[in-house]
N, C-alpha and C positions, 0 to 999 in steps of 0.2 A: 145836062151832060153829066153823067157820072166820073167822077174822081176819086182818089187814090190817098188817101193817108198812110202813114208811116209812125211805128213807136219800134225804138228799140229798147226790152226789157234784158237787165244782165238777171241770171237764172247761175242755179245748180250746176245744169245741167250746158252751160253756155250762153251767150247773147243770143237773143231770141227774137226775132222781127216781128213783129204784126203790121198786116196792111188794112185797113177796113175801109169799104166803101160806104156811101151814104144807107146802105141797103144794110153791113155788117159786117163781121168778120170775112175776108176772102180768101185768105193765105198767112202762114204763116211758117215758120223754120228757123232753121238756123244758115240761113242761104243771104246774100244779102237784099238791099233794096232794090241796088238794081237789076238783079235777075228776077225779083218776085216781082218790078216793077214790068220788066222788058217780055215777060211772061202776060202781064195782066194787058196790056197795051192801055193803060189809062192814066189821064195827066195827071201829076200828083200835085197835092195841097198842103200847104201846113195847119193842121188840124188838130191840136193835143188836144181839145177837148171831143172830137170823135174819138180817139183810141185810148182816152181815161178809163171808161169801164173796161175793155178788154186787155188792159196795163193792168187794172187793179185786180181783176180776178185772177190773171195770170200768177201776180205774187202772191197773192191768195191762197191758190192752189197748191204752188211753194212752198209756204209757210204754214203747210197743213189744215188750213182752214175754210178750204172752201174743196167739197167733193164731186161738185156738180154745175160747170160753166151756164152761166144763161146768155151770156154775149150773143147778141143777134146773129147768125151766120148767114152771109150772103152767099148761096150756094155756084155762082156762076161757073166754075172751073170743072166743074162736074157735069154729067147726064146720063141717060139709060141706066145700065144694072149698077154702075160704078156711084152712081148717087145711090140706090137705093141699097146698096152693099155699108156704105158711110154712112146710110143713114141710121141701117140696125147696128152698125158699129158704136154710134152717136150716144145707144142707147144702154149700152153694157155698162155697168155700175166701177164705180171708183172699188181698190182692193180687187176684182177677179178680174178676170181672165179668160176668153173662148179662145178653143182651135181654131184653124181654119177649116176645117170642116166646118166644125160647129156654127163659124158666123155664115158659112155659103147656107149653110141649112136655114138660120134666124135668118137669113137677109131676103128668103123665097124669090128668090130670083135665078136660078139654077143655075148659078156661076159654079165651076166645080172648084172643089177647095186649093186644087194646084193654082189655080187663077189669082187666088183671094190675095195672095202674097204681092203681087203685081198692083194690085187696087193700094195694098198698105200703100207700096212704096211709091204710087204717085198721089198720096190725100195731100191736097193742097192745105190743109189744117193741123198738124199732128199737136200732141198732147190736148188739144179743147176736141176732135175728133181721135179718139184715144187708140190710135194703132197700135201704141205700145203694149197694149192690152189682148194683142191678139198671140198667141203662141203655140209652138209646135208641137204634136201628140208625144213628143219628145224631148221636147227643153225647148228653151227661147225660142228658136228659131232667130230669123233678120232683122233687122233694124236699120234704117236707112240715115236717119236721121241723128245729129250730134256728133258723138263718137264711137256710132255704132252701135253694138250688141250691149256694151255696157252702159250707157246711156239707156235704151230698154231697159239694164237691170237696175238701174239708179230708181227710174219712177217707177218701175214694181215693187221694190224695195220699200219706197216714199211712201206710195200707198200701202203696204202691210200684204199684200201678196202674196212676194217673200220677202222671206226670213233675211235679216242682214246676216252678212259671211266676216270673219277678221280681218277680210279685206277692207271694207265696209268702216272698220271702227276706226 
């Protein structure tokens, strides 16, 4: 039977939940347990050593020293274009950045780009699945996630993307 662990990491950018199942990473946000739980329908376990690696990478990441998650990801919450959309998401490098165009094009899968924005805003994974990375042929664009648009601009920021503003200091 598969089950359900739980690590809450505090961040930057806010309390950060991870769920991981025996298989990997399955969700993650800033939503709590029990909506990522009531969402997953799977019993949960106390498990801190399941969600030690995906806790450590995560401040990792934070602490600028890690560019590139390897945390097993259990892909369950996804299928069709919408995985294979995540999955060339997956692959877009720490520091840049694609349109949404751009990632409807990398992902071959013939989502049109007006779509792509709807895939962000339900990836059951953000920041180890990097939506924040995806922006508009005109500025940021959405952000669903934390506190929003500036939340986006905090890990763009992080990563060297952009540039910090005086707001920023």
């Amino acid at each position: 039977m598969t089950t359900v662990a739980f690590a809450d990491v505090p961040t930057p950018v806010g309390r950060f939940v991870l769920a991981v199942t025996e298989d990997g990473l399955v969700a993650s946000g800033w939503g709590t347990r029990e909506r990522i739980r009531d969402r997953l329908g799977l019993p949960e376990v106390h498990d801190p050593d399941r969600t030690a690696f995906a806790a450590e990478e995560l401040l990792s990441y934070f602490a600028g020293r890690l560019r590139r998650f390897t945390t097993p990801l259990d892909w369950r919450l996804t299928s069709g274009v919408r995985r294979e959309v995540l999955r060339a998401l997956y692959e877009v490098p720490y520091g840049s950045a694609v349109t949404y165009g751009e990632l409807a094009e990398l992902s071959g899968t013939g989502v049109p780009a007006r779509a792509i924005g709807s895939i962000m805003g339900s990836n059951p994974t953000p920041i180890v699945i990097p939506c924040h990375r995806v922006v508009a042929g005109n500025g940021l664009g959405g952000f669903s996630g934390g506190t929003g648009v500036e939340t986006k601009r905090w890990l763009l920021t992080h990563e060297g993307y952009l540039q910090p503003t005086l707001l920023d200091l």
